[in-house]
C-alpha positions in Angstrom: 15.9 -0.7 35.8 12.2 -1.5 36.6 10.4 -3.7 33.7 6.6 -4.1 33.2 4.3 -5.4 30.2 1.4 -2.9 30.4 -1.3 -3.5 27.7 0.9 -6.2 26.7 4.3 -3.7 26.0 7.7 -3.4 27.2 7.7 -0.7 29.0 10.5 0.9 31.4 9.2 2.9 34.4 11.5 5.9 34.9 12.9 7.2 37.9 10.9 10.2 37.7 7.3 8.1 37.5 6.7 7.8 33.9 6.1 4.4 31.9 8.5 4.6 28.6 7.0 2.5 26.1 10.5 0.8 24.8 9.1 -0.1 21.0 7.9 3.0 20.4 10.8 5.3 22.1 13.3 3.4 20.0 11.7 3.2 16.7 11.0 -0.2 17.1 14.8 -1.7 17.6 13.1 -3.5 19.9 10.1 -5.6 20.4 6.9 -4.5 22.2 6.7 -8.2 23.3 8.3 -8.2 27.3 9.4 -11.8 26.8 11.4 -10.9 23.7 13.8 -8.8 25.6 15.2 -11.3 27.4 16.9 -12.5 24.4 18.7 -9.3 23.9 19.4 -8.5 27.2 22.9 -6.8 26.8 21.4 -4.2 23.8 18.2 -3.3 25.9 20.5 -2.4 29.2 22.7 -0.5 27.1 19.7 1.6 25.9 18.3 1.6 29.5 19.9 5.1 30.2 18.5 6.7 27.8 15.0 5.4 27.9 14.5 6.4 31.7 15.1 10.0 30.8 12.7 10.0 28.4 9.0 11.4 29.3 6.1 8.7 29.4 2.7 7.9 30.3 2.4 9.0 34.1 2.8 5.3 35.7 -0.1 7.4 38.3 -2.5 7.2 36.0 -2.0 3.5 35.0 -4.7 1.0 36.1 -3.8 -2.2 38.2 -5.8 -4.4 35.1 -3.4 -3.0 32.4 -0.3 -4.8 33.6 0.7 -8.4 32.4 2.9 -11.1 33.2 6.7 -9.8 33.2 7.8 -13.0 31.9 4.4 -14.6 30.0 6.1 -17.1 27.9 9.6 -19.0 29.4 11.0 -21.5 27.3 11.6 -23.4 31.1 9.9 -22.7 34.1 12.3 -24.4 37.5 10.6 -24.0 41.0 12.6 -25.2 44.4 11.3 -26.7 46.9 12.0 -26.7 51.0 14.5 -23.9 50.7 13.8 -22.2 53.9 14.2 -24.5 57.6 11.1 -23.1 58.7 9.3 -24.0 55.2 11.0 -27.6 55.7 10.0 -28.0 59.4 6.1 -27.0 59.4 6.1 -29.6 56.7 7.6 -32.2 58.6 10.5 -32.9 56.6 14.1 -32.5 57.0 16.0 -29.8 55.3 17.3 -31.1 51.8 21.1 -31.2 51.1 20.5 -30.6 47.2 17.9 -28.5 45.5 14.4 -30.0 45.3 13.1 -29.3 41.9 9.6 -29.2 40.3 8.5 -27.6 37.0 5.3 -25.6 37.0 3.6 -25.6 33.7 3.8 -21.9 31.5 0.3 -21.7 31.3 0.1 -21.4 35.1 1.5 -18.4 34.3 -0.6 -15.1 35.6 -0.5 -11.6 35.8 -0.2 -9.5 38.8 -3.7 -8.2 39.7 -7.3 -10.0 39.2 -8.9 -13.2 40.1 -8.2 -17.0 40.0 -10.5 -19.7 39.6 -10.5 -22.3 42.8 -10.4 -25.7 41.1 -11.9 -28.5 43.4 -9.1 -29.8 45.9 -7.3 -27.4 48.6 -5.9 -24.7 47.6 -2.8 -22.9 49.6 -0.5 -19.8 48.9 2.9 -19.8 49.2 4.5 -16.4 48.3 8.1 -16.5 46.7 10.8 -14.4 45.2 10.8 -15.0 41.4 14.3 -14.9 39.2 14.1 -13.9 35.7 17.1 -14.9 33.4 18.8 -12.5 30.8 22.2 -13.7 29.8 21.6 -17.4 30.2 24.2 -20.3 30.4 25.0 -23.9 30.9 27.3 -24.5 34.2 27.3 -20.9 35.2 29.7 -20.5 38.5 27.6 -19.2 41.8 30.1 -16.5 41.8 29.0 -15.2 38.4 24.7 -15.9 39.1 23.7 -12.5 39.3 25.2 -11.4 36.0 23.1 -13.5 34.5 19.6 -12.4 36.6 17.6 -9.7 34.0 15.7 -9.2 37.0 13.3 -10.3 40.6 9.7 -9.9 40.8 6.5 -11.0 42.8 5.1 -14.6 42.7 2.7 -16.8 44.2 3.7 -20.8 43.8 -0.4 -21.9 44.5 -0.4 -25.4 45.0 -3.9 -28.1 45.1 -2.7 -29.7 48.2 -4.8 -33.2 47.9 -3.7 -33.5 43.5 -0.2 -33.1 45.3 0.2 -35.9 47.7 -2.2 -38.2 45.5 -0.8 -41.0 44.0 2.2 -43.2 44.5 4.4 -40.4 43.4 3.5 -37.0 44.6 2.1 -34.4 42.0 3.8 -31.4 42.3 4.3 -30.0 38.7 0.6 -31.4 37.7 -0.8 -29.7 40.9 0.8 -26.6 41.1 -0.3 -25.4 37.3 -3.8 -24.8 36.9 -4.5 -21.8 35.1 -3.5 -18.8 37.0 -1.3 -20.6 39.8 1.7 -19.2 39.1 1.3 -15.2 39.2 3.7 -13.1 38.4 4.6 -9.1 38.9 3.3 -6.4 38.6 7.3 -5.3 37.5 10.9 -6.8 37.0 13.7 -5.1 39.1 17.1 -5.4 38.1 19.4 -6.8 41.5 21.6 -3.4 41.0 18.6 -1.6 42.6 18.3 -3.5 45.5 20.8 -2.4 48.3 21.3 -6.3 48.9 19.9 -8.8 46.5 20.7 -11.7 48.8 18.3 -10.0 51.4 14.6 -9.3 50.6 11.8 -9.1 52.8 8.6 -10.8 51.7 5.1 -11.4 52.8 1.6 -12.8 52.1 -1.8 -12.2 53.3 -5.7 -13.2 53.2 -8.3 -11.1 53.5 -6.1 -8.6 55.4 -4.3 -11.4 58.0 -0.5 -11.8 57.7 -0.1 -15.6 57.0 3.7 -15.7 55.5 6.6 -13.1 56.5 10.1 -13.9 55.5 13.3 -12.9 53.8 15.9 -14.5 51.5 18.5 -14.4 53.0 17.1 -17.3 55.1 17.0 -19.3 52.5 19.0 -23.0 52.4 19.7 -22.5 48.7 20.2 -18.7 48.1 19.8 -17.3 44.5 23.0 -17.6 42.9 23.4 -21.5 44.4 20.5 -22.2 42.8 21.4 -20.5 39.4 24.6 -22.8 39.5 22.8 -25.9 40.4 20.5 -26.0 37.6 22.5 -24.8 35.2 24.6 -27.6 36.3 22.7 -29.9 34.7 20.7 -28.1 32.2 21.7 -24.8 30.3 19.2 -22.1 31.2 18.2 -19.8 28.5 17.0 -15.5 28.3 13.5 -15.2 29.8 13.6 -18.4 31.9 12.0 -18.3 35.6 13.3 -19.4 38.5 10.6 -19.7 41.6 13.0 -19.9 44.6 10.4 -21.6 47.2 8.4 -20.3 49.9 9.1 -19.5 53.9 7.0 -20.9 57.0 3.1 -19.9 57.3 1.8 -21.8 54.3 -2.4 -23.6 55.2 -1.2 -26.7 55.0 1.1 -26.6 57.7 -1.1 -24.7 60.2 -3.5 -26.6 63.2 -5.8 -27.1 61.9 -4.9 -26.4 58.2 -6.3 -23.4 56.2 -7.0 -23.5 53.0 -8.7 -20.6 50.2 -11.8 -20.7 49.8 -14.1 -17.8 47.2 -14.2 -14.6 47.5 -10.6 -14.6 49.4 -8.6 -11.8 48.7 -4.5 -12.8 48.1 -1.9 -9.9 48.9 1.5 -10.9 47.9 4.1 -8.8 48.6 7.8 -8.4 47.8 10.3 -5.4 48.9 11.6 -3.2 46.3 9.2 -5.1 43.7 5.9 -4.4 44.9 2.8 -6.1 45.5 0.1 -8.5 43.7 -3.5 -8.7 44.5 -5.7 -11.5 43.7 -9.5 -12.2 44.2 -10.1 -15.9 44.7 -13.2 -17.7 43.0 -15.4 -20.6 42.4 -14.2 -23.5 40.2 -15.3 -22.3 36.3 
């Protein structure tokens, strides 16, 4: 099943290339409100079948500025840090033996296509595979993780490298959520349609140049170990996201270091999901 908000409603996109608008096709059993379906995961995968058969709005027709955030409004927002060697490496630090965990703020929180504001500082991209909870749970087995994924999508963890290593403490949470650094989309793929959900290639570029290229299955901390680690320690709940860190070819840990600048132009791309597009700009 493929998710999207699109003008702000739960929509399924069909097999066949339609976008099924869930509220209305069901009478309203379920919300038009993408966040809300998290909650009631079990009910809306039940109904799944029958809502790709249906005939929609041809997904063709449908502009890039009409889809949303797939997951707007998490209760909890985790993101990982150093969870691929390479990743660890350019930054000239060892690889961790336990997750390293930041929070980036919900109102970070972005859709998939249009422009972000540059706030003063240095800017970087770091492309990432993004976990969606459905069913959620508190000490959830790694052997279990994935039946507790609603779905992967898109995201870009933008960090303000100089807020980030200010301070006697570094900053991560406060300098990786200004408003539109954590985009999101532009849909949410179920893992059952992905031939290996453990293995997904993903890449960034600017302005056209390939800066990241990677895939998951290199990562020190694959999906369901993460799932299990944090829910270790707290339970995590329907509609929570999970960004599951970045590979090697972020600015800061180029020679000499590269950073955005505005009128940029972001691709981020993830197989089977799609890609975002971003124009970068000058501080508001």
């Amino acid at each position: 099943m493929r998710l999207a908000s699109i003008n702000g409603r739960l929509t399924v996109l069909t097999p066949g290339g339609d976008a099924v608008d869930v509220s209305e096709e069901t009478g309203g059993r379920f919300s038009p409100l993408i966040q809300e379906c998290y909650g009631r995961w079990g009910e809306l995968r039940d109904a799944a079948g029958a809502l790709e058969r249906r005939k929609g709005r041809p997904l063709a027709g449908i502009g890039p500025e009409e889809f949303g955030c797939p997951a707007p409004e998490p209760r909890q927002v985790f993101a990982v840090g150093l969870n691929y060697a390479a990743h660890a490496a350019e930054a000239s630090l060892a690889v961790p033996e336990d997750l390293t965990v930041f929070t980036k703020f919900a109102t970070s929180l972005a859709g998939p296509y249009g422009t972000i504001a540059l706030p003063p500082g240095t800017v970087d991209w770091e492309v990432e595979l993004v976990v969606v909870i459905g069913d959620g749970g508190h000490r959830i087995p790694a052997d279990r993780a994935w039946e507790h994924v609603a779905g992967l999508t898109a995201g870009q963890d933008l960090s303000e490298r100089t807020m980030q290593s200010a301070g006697p403490a570094p900053q991560y949470s406060l300098a990786k959520s200004f408003s539109g650094f954590g985009p999101m989309g532009p849909v949410v793929v179920t893992p059952d349609e992905f031939e290996d959900p453990d293995s997904i290639d993903l890449a960034c570029s600017v302005n056209g140049e390939q800066v990241q290229k990677g895939n998951t299955s290199d990562m020190v901390f694959p999906v369901p170990e993460i799932i299990a680690r944090l829910s270790a320690v707290t339970p995590l709940l329907p509609g929570d996201v999970i960004f599951t860190g970045t590979p090697a070819g972020v600015g800061v840990g180029r020679s000499p270091q590269r950073f955005l600048a505005p009128g940029d132009a972001l691709v981020t791309v993830v197989q089977g999901v799609g890609e975002m597009r971003h124009r970068l700009r000058g501080p508001e």
